[in-house]
Backbone bond lengths (Angstrom), bond angles and torsions (degrees), N, CA, C in turn:
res aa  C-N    CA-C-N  psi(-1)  N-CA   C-N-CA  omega(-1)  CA-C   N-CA-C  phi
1 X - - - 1.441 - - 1.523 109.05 -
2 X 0.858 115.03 138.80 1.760 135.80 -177.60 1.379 116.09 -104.10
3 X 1.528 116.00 91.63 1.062 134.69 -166.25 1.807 114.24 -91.27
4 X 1.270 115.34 108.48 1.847 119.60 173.67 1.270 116.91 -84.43
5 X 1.537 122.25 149.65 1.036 140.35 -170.94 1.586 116.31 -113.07
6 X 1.155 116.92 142.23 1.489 104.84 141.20 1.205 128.17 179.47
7 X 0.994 134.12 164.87 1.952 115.94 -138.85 1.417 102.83 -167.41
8 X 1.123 121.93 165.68 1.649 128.35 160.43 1.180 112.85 -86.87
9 X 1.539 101.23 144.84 1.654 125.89 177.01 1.493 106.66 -65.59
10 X 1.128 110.52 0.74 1.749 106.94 170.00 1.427 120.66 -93.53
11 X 1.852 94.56 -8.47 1.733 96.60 173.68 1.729 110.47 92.52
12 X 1.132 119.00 120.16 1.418 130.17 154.43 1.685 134.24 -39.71
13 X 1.451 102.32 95.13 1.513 102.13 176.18 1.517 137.26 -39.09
14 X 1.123 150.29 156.41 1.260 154.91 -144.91 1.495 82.19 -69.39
15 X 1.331 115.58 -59.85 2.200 125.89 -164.34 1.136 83.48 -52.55
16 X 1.491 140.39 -75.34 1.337 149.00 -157.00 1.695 107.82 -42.57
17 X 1.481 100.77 -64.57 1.727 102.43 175.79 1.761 107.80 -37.10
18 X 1.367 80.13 -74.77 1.915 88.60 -157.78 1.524 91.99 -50.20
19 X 1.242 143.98 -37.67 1.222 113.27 -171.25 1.671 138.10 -90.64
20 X 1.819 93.96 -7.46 1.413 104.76 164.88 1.303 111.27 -86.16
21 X 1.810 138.75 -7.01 1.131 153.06 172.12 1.991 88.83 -66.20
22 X 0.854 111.11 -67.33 1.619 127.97 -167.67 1.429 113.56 -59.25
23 X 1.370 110.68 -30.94 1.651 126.10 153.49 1.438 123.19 -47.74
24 X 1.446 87.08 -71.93 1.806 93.66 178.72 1.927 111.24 -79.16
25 X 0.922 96.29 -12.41 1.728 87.32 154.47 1.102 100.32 -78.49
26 X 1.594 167.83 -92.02 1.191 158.62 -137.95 1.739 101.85 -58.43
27 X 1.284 112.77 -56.08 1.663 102.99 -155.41 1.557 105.44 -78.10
28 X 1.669 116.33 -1.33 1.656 129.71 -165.20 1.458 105.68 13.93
29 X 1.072 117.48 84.47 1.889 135.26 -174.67 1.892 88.39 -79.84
30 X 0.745 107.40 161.35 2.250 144.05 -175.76 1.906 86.78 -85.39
31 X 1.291 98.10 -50.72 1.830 105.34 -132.60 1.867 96.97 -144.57
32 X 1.570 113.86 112.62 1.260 116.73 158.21 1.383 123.53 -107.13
33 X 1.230 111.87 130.92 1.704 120.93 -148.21 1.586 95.20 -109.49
34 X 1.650 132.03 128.22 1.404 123.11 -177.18 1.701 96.98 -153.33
35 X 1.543 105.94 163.23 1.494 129.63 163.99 1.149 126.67 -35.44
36 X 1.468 108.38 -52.52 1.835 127.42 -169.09 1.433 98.29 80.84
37 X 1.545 132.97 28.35 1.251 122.18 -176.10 1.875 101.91 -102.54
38 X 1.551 89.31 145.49 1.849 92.63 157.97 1.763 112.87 -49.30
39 X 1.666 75.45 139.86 1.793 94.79 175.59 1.360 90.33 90.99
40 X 1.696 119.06 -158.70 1.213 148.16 -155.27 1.550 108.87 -46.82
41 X 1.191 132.46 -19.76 1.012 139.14 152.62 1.577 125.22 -36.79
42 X 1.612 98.41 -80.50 1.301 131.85 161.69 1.480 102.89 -35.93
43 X 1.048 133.26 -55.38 1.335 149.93 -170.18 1.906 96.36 -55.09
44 X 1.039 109.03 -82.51 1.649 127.85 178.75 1.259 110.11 -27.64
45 X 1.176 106.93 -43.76 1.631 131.14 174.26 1.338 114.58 -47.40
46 X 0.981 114.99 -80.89 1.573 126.74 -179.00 1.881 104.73 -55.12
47 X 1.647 96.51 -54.67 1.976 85.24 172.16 1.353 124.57 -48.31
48 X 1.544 107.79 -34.36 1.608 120.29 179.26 1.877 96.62 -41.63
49 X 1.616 88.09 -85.65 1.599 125.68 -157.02 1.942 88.73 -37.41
50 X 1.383 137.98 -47.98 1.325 123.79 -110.04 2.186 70.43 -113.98
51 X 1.436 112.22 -32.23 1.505 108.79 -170.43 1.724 95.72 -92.44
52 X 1.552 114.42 18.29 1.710 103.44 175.26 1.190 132.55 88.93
53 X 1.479 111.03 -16.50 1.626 125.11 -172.13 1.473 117.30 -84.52
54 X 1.556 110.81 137.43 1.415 106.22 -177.53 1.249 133.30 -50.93
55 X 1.346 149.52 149.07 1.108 138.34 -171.68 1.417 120.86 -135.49
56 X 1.705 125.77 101.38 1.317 118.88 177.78 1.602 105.41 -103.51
57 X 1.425 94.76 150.30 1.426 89.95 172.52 1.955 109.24 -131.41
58 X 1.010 100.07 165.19 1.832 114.82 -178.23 1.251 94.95 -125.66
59 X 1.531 128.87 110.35 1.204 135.40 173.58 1.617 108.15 -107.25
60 X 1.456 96.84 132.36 1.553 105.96 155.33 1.464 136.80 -47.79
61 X 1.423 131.00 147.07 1.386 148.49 135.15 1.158 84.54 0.23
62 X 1.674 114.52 -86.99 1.865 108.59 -114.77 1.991 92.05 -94.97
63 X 1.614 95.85 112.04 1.378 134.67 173.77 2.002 91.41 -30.24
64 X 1.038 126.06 -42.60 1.781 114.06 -148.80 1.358 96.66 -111.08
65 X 1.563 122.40 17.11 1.295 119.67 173.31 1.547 88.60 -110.33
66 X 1.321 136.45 -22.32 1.605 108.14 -156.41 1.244 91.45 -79.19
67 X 1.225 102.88 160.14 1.860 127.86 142.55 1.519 115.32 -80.99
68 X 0.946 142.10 -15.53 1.632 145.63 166.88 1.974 91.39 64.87
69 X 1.201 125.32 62.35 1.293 133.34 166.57 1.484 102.73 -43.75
70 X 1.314 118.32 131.74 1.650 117.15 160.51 1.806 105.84 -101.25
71 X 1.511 94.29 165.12 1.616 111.07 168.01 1.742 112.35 79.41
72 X 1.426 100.67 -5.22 1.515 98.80 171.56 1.706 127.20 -59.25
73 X 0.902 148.34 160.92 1.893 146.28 -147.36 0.930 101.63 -113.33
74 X 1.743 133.45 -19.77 1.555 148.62 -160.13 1.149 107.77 -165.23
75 X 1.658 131.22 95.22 1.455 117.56 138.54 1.456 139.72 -101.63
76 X 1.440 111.47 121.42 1.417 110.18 -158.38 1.737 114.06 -81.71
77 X 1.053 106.13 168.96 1.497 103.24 -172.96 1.421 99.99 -61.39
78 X 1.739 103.11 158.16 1.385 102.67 176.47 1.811 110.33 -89.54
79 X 1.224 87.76 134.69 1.614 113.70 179.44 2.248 113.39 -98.50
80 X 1.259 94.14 154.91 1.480 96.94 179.93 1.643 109.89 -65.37
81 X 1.262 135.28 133.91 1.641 137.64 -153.82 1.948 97.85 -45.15
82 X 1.470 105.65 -78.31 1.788 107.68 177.72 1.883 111.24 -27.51
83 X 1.368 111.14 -62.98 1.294 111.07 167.74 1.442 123.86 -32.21
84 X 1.421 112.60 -84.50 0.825 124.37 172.28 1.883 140.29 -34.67
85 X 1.572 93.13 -40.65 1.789 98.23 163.13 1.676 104.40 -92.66
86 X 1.265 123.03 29.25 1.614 117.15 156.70 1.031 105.16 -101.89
87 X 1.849 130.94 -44.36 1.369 124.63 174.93 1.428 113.06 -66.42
88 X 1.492 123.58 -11.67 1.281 97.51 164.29 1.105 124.81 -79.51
89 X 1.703 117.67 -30.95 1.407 141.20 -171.29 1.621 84.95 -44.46
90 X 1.448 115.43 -53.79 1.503 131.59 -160.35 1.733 115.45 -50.72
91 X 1.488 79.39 -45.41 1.796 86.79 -162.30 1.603 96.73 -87.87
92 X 1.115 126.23 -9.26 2.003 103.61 166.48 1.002 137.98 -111.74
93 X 1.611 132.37 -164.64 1.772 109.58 -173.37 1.698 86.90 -114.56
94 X 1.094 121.38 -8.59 1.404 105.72 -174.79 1.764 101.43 -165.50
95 X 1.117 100.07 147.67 1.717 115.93 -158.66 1.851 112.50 -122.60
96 X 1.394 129.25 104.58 1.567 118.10 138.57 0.840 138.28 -2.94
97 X 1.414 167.94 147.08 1.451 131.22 116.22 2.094 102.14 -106.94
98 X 0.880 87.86 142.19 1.892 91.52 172.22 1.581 119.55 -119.15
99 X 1.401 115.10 50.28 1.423 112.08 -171.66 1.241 121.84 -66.53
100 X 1.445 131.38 151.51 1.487 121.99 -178.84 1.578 117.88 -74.07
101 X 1.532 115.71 -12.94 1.720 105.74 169.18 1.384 116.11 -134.65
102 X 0.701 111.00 -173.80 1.854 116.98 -160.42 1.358 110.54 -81.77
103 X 1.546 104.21 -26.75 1.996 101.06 -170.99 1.144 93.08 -123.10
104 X 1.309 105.70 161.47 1.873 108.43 161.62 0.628 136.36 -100.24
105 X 1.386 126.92 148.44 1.307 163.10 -171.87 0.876 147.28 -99.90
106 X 1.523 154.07 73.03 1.394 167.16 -119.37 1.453 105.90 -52.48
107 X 1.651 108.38 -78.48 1.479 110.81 -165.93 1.864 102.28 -77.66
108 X 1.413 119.56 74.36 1.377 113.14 173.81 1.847 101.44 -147.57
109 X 1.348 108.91 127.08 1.371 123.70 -171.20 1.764 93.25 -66.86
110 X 1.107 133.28 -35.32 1.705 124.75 -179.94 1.456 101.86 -78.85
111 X 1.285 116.49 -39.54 1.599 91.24 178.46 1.511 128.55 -86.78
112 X 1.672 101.79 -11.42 1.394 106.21 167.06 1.458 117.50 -54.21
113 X 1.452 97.12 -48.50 1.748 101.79 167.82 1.409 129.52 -85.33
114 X 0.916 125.03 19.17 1.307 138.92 156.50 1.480 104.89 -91.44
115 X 1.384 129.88 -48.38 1.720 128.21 170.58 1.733 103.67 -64.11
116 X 1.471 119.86 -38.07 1.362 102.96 167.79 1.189 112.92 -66.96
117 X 1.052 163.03 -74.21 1.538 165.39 -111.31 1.736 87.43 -108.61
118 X 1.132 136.17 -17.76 1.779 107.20 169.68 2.030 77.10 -82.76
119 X 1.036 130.53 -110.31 1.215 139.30 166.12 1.613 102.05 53.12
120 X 1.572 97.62 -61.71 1.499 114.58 172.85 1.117 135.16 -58.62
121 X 1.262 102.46 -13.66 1.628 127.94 -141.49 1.581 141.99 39.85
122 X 1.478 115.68 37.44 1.439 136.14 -135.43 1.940 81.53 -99.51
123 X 1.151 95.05 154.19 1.838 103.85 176.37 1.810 106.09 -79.78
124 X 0.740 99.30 124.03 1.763 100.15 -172.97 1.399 126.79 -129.04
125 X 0.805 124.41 127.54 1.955 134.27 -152.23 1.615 95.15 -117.09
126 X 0.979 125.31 110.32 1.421 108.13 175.49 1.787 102.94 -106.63
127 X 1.368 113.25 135.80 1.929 101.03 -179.11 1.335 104.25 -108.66
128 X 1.378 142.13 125.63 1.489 133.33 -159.71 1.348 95.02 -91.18
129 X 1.392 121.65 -172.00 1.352 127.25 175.69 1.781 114.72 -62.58
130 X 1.487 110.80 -50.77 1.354 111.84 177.18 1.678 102.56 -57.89
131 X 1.136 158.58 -25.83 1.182 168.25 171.33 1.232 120.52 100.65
132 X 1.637 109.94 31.39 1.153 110.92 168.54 1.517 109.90 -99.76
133 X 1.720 107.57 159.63 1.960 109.97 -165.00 1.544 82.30 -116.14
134 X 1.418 88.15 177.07 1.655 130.67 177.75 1.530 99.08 -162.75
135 X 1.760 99.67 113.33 1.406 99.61 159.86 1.409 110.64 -80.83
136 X 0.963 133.46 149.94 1.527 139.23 -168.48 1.573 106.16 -110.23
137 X 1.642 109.21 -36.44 1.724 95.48 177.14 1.398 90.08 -175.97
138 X 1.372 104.57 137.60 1.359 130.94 166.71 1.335 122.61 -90.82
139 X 1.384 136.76 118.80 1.306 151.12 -150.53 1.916 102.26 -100.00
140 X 1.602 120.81 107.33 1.234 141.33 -141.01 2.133 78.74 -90.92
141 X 0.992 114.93 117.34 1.513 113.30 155.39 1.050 117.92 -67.18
């Protein structure tokens, strides 16, 4: 299973870690799919690499957002940010989200993709900062 990411550049809170750690121990995904951006990205990264799991990433355009992740299995060309978190939306069966606040918010690249991926109809776990989730929608085989 091919597991997507996506998070704020401000990085995943301590609740947030341990509980997307506790996630992907339950759903044990093949393949974690991410941005390559500073913060929560970066973050995913290292949980990927350190519990064994493959790691592709879709990196953005804009040069002063990446983290330049090493050891990933696939890095795809960099794409413009909106672009780019649709092909990830694209490439998995089920998606994270790690936003930094509880409601949403218009101008935010994680919640934009969080409105794409229901849109999609993709299964989606969102973990808030306190580290509590809301699946938002389960994807009917």
């Amino acid at each position: 299973m091919k597991l997507g990411f996506t998070g704020s550049r401000a990085g995943m809170s301590d609740a947030q870690c341990k509980e997307v750690i506790a996630i992907i121990e339950m759903l044990k995904p093949t393949t974690i799919i991410h941005g390559d951006c500073v913060g929560s990205d970066a973050q995913i990264h290292e949980i990927a690499i350190k519990m064994g799991i493959k790691v592709a990433i879709y990196p953005c355009t804009l040069i002063a957002q990446r983290a330049f992740c090493s050891g990933a299995e696939i890095v795809h060309e960099p794409l413009p940010p909106l672009e780019r978190n649709h092909y990830i939306v694209h490439s998995c069966d089920k998606i994270i989200a790690a936003p930094k606040e509880h409601e949403e918010i218009l101008r935010s690249g994680t919640w934009a993709t969080i409105r794409y991926a229901l849109k999609a109809g993709k299964s989606l776990i969102i973990c808030f900062p306190d580290g509590t989730t809301s699946l938002k929608y389960t994807k009917v085989s």
